[in-house]
C-alpha positions as CSV (number, residue, x, y, z in Angstrom):
1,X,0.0,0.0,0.0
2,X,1.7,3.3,-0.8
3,X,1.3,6.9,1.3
4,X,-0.8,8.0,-0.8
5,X,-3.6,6.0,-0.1
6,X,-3.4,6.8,3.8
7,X,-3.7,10.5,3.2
8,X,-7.1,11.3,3.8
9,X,-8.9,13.7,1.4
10,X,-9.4,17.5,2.3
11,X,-12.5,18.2,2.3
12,X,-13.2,21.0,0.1
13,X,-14.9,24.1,1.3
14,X,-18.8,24.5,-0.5
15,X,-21.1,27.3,-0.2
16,X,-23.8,24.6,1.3
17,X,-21.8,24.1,4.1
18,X,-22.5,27.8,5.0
19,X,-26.4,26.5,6.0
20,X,-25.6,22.9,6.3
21,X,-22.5,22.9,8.2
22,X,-22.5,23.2,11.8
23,X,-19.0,25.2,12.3
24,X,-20.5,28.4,9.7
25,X,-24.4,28.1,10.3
26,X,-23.9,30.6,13.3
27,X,-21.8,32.7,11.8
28,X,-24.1,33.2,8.8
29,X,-27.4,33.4,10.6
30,X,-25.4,36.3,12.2
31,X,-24.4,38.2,9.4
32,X,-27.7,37.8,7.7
33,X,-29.5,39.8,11.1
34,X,-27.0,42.1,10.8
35,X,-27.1,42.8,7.2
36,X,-30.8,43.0,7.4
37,X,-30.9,45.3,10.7
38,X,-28.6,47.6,8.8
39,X,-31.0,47.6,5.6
40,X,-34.2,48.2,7.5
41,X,-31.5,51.5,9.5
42,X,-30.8,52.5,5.9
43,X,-34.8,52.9,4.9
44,X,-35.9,54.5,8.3
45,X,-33.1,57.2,8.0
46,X,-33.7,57.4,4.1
47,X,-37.3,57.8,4.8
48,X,-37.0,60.3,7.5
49,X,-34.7,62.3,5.1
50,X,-37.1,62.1,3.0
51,X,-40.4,63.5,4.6
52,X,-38.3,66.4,5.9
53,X,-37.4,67.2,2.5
54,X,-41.1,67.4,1.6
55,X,-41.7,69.4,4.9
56,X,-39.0,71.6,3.8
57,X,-37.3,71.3,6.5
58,X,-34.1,69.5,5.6
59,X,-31.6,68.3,8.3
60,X,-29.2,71.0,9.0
61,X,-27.9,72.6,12.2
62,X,-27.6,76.2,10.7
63,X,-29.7,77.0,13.8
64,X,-27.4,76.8,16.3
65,X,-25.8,80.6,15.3
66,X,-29.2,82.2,15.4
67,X,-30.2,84.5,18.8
68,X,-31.4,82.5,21.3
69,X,-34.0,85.4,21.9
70,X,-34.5,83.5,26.2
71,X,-33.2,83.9,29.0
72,X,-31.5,81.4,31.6
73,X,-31.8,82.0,35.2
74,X,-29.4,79.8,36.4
75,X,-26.1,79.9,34.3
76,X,-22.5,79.8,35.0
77,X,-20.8,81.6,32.4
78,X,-21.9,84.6,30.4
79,X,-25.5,84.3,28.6
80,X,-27.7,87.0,27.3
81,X,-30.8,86.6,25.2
82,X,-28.8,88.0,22.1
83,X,-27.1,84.8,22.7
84,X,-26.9,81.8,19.6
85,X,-28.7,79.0,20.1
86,X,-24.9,76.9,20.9
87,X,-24.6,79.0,23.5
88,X,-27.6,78.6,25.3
89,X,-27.1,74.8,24.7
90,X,-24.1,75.3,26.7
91,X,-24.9,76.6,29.3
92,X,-27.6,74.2,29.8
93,X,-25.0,71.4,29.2
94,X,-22.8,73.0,32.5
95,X,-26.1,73.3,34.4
96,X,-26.6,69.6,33.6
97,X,-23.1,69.0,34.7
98,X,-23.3,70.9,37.8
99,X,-26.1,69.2,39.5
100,X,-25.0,65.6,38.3
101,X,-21.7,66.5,40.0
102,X,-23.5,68.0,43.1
103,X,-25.9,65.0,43.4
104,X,-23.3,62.2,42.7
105,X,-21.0,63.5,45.4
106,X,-24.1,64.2,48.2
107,X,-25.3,61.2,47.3
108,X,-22.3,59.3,47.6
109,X,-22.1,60.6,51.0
110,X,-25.4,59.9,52.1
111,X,-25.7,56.5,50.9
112,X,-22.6,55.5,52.4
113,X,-23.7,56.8,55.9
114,X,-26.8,55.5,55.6
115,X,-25.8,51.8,54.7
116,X,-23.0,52.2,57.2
117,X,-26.0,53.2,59.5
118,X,-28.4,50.6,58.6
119,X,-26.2,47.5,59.9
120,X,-25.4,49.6,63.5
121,X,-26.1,47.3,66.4
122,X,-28.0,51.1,68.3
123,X,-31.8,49.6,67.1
124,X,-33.0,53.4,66.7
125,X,-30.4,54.2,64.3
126,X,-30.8,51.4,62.2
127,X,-34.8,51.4,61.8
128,X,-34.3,55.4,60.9
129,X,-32.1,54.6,57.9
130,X,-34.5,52.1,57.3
131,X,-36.9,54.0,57.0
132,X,-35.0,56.6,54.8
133,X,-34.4,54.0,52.4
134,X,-37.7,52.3,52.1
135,X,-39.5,56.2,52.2
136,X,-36.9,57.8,49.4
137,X,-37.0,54.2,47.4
138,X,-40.4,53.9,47.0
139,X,-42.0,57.6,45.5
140,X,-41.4,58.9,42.5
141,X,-38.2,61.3,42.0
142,X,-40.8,63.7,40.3
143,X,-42.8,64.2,43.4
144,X,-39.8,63.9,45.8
145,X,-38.1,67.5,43.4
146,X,-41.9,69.0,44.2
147,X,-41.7,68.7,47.6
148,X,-38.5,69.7,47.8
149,X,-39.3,73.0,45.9
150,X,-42.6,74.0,47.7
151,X,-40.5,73.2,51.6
152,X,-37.7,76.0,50.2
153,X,-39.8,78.5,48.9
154,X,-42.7,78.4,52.2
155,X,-40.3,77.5,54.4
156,X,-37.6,80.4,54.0
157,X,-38.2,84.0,54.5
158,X,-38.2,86.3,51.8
159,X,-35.2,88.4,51.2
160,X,-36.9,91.8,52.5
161,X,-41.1,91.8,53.7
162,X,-43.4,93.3,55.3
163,X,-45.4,92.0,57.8
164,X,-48.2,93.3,59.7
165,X,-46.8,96.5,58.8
166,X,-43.5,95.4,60.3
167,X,-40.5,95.4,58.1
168,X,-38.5,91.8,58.2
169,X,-36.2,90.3,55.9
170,X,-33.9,87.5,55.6
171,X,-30.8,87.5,58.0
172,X,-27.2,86.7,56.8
173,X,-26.3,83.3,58.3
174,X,-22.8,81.6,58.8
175,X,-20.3,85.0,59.8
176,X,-22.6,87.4,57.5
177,X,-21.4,85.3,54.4
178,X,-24.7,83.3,53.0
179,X,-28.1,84.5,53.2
180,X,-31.0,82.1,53.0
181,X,-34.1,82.8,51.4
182,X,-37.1,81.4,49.3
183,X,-35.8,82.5,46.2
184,X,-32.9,80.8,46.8
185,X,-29.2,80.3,48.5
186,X,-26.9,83.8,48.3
187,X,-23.0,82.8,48.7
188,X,-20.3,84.7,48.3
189,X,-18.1,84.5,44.9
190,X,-14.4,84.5,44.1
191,X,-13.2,87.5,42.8
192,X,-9.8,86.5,41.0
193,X,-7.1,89.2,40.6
194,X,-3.6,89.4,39.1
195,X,-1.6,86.6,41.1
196,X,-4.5,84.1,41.0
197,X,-3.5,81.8,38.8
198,X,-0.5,81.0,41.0
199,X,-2.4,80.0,43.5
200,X,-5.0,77.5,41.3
201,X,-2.0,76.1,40.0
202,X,-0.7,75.2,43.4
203,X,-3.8,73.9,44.2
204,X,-4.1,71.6,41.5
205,X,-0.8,70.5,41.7
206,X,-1.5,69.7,46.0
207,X,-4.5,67.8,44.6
208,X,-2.0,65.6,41.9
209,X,0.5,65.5,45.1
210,X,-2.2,63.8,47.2
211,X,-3.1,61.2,45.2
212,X,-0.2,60.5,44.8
213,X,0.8,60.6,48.2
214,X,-2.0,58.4,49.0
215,X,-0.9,55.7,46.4
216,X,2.8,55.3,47.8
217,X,0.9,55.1,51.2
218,X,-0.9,51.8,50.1
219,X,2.0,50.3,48.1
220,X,4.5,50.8,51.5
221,X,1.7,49.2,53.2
222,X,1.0,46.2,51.8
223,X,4.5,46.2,51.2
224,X,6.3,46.6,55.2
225,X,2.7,46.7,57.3
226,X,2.9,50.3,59.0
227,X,0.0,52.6,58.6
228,X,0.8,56.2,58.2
229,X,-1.8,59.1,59.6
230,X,-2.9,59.8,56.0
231,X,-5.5,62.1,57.2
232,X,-3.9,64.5,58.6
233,X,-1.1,64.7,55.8
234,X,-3.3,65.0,53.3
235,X,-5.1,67.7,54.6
236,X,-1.5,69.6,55.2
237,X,-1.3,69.0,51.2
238,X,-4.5,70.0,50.8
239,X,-3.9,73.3,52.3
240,X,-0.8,74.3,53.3
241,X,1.1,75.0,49.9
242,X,-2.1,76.9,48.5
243,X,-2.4,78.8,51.8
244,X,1.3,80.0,51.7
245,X,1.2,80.8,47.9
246,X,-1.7,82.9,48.3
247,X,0.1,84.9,51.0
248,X,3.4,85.6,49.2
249,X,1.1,86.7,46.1
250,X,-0.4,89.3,48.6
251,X,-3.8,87.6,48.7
252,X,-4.6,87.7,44.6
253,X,-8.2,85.6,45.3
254,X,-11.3,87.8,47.2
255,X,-14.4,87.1,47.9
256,X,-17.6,89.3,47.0
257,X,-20.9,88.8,49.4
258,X,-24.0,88.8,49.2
259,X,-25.5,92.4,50.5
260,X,-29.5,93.3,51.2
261,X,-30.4,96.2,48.3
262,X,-34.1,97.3,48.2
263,X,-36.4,93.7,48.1
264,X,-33.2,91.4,46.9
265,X,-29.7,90.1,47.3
266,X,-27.0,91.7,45.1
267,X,-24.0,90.2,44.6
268,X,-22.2,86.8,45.6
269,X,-23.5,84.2,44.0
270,X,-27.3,83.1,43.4
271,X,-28.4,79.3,43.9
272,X,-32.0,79.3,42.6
273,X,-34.3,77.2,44.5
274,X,-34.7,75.4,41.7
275,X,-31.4,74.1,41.7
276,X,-31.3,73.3,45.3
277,X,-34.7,71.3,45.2
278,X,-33.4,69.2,42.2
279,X,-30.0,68.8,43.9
280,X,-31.2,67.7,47.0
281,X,-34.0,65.7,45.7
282,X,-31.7,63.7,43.8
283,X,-29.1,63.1,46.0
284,X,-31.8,61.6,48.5
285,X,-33.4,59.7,46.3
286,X,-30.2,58.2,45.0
287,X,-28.8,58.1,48.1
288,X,-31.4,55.6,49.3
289,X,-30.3,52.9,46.5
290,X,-26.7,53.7,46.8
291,X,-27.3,52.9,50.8
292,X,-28.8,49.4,49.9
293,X,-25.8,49.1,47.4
294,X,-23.4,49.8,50.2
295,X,-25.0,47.3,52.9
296,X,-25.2,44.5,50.4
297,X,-21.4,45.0,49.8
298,X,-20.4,45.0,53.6
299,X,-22.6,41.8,54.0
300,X,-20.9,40.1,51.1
301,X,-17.7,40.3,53.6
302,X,-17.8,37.0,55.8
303,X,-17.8,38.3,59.3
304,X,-15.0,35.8,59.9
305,X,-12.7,38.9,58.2
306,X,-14.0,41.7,61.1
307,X,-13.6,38.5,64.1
308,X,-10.1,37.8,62.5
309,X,-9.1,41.6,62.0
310,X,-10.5,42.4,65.7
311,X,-8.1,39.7,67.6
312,X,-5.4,41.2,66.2
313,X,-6.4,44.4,68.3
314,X,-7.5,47.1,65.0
315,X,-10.3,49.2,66.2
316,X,-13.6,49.4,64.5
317,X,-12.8,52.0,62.6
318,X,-9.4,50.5,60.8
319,X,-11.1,47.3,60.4
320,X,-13.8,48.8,58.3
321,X,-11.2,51.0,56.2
322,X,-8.8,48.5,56.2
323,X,-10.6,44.8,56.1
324,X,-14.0,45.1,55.0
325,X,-14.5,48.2,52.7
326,X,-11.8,47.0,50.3
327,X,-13.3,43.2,49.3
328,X,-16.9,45.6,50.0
329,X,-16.0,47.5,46.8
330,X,-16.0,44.9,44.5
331,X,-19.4,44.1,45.2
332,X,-20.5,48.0,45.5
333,X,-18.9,49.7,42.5
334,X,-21.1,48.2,40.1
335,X,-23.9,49.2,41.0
336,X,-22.7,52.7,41.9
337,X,-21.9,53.3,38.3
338,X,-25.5,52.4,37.6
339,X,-26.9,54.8,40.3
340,X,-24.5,57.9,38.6
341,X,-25.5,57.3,35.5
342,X,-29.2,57.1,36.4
343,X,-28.7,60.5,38.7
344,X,-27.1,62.3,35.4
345,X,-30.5,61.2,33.2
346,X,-32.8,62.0,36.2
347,X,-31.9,65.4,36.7
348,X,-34.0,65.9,33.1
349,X,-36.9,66.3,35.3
350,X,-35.6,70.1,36.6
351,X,-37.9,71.5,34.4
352,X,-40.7,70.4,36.7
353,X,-39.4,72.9,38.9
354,X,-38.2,75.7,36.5
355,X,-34.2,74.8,36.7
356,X,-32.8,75.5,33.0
357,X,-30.7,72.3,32.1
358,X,-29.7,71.0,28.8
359,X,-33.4,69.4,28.6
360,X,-35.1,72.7,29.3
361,X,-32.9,74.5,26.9
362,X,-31.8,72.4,23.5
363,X,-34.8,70.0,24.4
364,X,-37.3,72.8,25.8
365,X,-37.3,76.3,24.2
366,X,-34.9,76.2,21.5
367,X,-36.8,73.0,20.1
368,X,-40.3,75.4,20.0
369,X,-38.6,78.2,18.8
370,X,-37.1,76.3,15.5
371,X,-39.2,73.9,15.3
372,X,-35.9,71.4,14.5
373,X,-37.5,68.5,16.4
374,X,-35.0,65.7,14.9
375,X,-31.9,67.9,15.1
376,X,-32.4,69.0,18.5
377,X,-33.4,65.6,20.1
378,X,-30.5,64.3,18.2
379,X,-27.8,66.7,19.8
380,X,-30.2,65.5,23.1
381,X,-29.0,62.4,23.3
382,X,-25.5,62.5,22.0
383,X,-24.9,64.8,25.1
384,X,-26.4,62.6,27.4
385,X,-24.8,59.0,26.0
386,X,-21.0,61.0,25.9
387,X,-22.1,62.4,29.6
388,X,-23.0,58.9,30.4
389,X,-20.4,57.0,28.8
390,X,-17.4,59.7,30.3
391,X,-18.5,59.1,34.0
392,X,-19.1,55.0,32.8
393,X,-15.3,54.6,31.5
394,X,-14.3,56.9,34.8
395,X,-16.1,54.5,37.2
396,X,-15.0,52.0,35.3
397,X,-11.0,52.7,35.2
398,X,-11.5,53.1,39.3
399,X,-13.0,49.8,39.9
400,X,-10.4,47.8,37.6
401,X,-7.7,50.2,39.6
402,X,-9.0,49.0,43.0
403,X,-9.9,45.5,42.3
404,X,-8.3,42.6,44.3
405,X,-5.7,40.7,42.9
406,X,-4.7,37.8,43.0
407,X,-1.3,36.7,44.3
């Protein structure tokens, strides 16, 4: 018998074997969905294109340079109503970004306390938190931003009254620096002189200096076992090479408060009620899941870890920062993306309560004024998916950068 005859024949590749063949059949079914889902895109946008075009009112974003002709109440960088339409979409897009920062970082802190809180062995401070949760979990954010708005403006005094026929107004609280009323929070605001940008620059570099500080601190840890006061050298960071900058630059920053002129506040700077109803409405409400989040993660811990930390003499406190928090995390940070990201698309209800965010503005007045439906709800939700997916890939590099590893 010669070699040849023990080779075995290749078998030779046949379009059949696309459908018939095991190895391919998923592969093709695949591409055909995909081939088809694409098709079916293609008519939909064709289609739309094409009824716009017959509505004369072809896709463009020309729009965006035109006046605005609307104010904003609440803005944090220059805005009149001469402004273009990109400009007021801007603003809106900070005023988005400054209550999603606000909430995520009050409701961070909340939540933590309150899950901390909810596993405390003191029976009245558990079955408050408790009832925090269950009470903030279980009504609608909508009506939870209401409240909020109607306790502010009935609840605070108005910024200069009369009575019967007594004159009263609102009184300057915290060393004559913020004034509370029911139009809103009056704080002061940094004026910035020649100098100033020293001094930020310092302070951004003490920020750099402390995380890194903080990440030597862990390696020498885990590497020789001492603990260093982190605290309190952080806090020198934090401060100290700021503070003596802004000395030696003869005090470049100031501050400008909040004085009582007729029936109103002038100067400082003005948190609408708005704002503060949505940003503490949020942060409560989130706050509530984020707590549940929290004391799901602790629990996860076996309590052999605390015993076995605890008979090596830590304290409480070290063997929650140092034992159980960081195997917690794992089980926490998940979730807490999931709770940011829903915060940053909740806060598109402030215009139940008047506050101007990137909803009320692209998505509110500009959409009514143009009448650019599509473009506008377009430019909607690429803002909020790269809003989204930025704090998504931010959580998301933290939890791979604090995830246990393996030895």
């Amino acid at each position: 018998m010669s070699a040849a005859d023990d080779t075995k024949p290749e078998k030779v590749f046949r379009l059949s074997m696309l459908i018939y063949d095991t190895r391919f059949r998923s592969m093709t079914i695949q591409v055909i969905a995909l081939m088809l889902l694409m098709l079916v895109g293609a008519w939909l946008v064709n289609n739309t294109l094409n009824n716009l075009a017959i509505l004369d009112k072809e896709l463009g974003f020309q729009f965006l340079a035109e006046p605005a002709g609307y104010d904003i109440n609440q803005r944090l960088i220059e805005y009149t109503s001469r402004s273009s339409h990109a400009r007021a979409a801007f603003v809106g897009i900070l005023n988005t970004l400054l209550v999603a920062f606000l909430g995520c970082i009050t409701a961070t802190l909340l939540g933590v306390g309150a899950g901390i809180a909810r596993l405390s062995k003191n029976w009245v401070v558990a079955r408050l938190m408790t009832v925090y949760v269950e009470m903030f979990r279980n009504i609608p954010l909508l009506l939870w931003i209401l409240v909020m708005s109607a306790i502010f403006i009935h609840s605070l005094p108005q910024p200069r009254a009369f009575r019967g026929g007594a004159e009263a107004e609102a009184h300057m609280s915290m060393w004559d620096a913020v004034a509370f009323t029911n139009r809103g929070f009056y704080i002061p605001r940094p004026v910035y002189n020649s100098g100033s940008n020293a001094v930020i620059i310092v302070f951004l570099l003490s920020i750099v200096a402390i995380l890194g500080f903080g990440r030597w601190a862990r390696k020498r840890q885990n590497r020789t076992g001492d603990i260093l006061p982190t605290g309190w050298i952080k806090l020198a960071i934090f401060f100290a090479p700021a503070t003596l900058v802004f000395f030696i630059m003869g005090q470049p920053i100031d501050l400008e408060y909040p004085a009582l002129k007729g029936f109103n506040f002038v100067g400082g700077f003005h948190l609408r009620n708005s704002l503060i109803a949505l940003w503490f409405a949020l942060s409560l409400y989130t706050g509530a899941f984020i707590a549940e989040a929290v004391r799901a993660g602790i629990q996860s811990v076996s309590k052999g870890q605390s015993e076995a930390a605890a008979a090596l003499g830590l304290r409480p406190k070290r063997v929650m920062n140092l034992v159980v928090l960081p195997q917690a995390l794992r089980v926490i940070i998940p979730p807490l993306i999931s709770q940011y990201l829903n915060l940053t698309k909740n806060s598109s209800l402030a215009i139940a309560v008047g506050y101007m965010d990137i909803t009320a503005t692209l998505g509110g007045i500009t959409l009514n004024q143009t009448g650019r439906e599509m473009e506008t709800l377009l430019l909607l939700m690429a803002m909020y998916l790269s809003i989204s997916v930025t704090v998504s890939m931010i959580m998301n590099w933290y939890n791979n950068m604090i995830k246990m590893r393996e030895r």
